[in-house]
C-alpha positions as a LaTeX table, in Angstrom:
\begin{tabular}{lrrr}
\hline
Residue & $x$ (\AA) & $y$ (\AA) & $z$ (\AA) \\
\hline
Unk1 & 0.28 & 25.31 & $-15.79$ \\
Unk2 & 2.76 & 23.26 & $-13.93$ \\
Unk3 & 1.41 & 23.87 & $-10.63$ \\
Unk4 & $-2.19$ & 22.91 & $-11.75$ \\
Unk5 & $-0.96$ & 19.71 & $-13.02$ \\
Unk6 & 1.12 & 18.68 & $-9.57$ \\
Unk7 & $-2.13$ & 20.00 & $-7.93$ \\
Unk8 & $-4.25$ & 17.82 & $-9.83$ \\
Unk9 & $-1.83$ & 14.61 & $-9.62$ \\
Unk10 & $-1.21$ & 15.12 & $-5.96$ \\
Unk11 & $-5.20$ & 15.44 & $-5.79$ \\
Unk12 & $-5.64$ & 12.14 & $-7.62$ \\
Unk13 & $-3.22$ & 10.37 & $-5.60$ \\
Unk14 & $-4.41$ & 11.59 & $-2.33$ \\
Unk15 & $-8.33$ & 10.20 & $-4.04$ \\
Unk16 & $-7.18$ & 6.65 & $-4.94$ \\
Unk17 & $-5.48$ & 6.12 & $-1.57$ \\
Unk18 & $-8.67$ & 7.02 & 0.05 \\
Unk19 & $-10.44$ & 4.69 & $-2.20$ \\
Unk20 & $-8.07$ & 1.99 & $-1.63$ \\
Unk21 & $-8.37$ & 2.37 & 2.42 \\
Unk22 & $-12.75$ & 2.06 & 1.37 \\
Unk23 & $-11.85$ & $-0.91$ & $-0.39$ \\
Unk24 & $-9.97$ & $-3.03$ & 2.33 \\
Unk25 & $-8.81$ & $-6.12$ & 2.27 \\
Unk26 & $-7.71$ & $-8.08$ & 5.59 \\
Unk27 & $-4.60$ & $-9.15$ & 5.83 \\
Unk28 & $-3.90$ & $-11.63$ & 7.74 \\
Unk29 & $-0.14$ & $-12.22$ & 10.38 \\
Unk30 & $-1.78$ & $-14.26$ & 13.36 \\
Unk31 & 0.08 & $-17.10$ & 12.43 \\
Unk32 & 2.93 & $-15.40$ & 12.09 \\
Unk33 & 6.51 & $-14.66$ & 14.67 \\
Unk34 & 7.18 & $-11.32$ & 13.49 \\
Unk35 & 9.98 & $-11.50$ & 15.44 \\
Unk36 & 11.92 & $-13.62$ & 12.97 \\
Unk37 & 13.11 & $-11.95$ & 9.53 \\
Unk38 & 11.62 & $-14.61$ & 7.77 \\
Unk39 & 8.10 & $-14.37$ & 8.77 \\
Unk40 & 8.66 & $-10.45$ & 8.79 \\
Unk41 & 8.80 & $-10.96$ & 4.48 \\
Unk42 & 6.57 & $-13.28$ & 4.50 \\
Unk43 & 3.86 & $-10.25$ & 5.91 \\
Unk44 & 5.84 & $-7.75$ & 3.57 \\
Unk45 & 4.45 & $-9.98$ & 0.51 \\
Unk46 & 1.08 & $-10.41$ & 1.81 \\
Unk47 & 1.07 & $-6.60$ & 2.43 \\
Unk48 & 2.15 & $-6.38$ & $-1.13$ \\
Unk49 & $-0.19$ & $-8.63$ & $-2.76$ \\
Unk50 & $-3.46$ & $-6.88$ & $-0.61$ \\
Unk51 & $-2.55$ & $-3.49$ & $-1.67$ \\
Unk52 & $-2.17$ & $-4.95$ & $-5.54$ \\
Unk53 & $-5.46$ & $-6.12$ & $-5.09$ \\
Unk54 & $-6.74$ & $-3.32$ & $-3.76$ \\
Unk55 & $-5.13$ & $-0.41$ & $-5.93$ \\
Unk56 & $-5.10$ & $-3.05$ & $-9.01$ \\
Unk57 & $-8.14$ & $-1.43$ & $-10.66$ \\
Unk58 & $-6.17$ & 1.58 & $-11.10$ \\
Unk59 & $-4.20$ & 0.12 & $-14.43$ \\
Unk60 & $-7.19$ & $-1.95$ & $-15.87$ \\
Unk61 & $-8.29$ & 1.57 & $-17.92$ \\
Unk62 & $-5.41$ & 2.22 & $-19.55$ \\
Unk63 & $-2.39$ & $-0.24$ & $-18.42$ \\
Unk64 & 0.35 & 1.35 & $-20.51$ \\
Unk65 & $-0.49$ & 4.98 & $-19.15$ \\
Unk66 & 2.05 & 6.58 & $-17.03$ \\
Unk67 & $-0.22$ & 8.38 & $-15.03$ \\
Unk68 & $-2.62$ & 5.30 & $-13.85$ \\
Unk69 & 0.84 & 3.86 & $-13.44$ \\
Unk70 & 2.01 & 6.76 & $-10.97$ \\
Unk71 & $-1.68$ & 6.45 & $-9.26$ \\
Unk72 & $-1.51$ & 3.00 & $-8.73$ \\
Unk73 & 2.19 & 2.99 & $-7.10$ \\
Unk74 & 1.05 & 5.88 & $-5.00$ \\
Unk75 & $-1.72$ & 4.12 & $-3.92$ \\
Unk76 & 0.22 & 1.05 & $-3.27$ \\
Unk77 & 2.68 & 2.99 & $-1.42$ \\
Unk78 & 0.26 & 4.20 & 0.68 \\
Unk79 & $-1.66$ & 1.03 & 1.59 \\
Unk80 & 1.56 & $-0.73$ & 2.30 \\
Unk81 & 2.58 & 1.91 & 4.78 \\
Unk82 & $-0.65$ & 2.23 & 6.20 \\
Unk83 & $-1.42$ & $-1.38$ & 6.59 \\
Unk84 & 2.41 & $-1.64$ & 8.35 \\
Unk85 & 1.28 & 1.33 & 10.53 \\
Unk86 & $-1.43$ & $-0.82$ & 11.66 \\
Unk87 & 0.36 & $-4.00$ & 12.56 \\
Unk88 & 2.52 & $-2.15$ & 14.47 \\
Unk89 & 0.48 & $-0.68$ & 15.94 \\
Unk90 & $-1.35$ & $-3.98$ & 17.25 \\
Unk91 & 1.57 & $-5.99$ & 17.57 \\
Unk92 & 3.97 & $-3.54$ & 19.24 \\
Unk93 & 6.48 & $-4.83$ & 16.92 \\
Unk94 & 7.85 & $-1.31$ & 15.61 \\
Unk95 & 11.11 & $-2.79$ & 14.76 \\
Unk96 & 10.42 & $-5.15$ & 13.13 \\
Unk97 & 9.72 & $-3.91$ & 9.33 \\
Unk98 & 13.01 & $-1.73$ & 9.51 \\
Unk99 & 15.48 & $-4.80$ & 9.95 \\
Unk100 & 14.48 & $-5.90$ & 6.86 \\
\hline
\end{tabular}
């Protein structure tokens, strides 16, 4: 019974970060130096706030519910690190989200 439940919640996870990535929302770091710490944050929040936007929906059924809580930070997780994936990618700056 276990293993059908981790199945299931690993299942639902892996859905909502798929739905999240269908959702999009751009974030934006042109006017950023992401070679300084403090514009480095500055990205991390707007990261942050995107993938809140984005995997937001996730708590609006049932707010209070542990497991639309778990969803929604594994979708958030997953944005976030897929979004930094991304700007590293463009940027080249690989470094820069693991100094701070």
């Amino acid at each position: 019974m276990l293993r059908a439940l981790t199945a299931v919640s690993i299942l639902a996870l892996t859905i909502t970060a798929a739905q999240a990535e269908e959702a999009g929302v751009d974030v934006r770091y042109g006017d950023l130096d992401l070679s300084k710490p403090s514009d480095v944050r500055v990205l991390q929040d707007r990261i942050q706030q995107a993938a809140d936007t984005v995997c937001g929906p996730l708590l609006q059924p049932y707010p209070r519910s542990l497991y639309y809580r778990s969803w929604y930070n594994g979708c958030v997780q997953a944005a976030s690190a897929q979004t930094v994936r991304r700007v590293e990618a463009r940027t080249g700056q690989y470094r820069a989200f693991a100094r701070n």
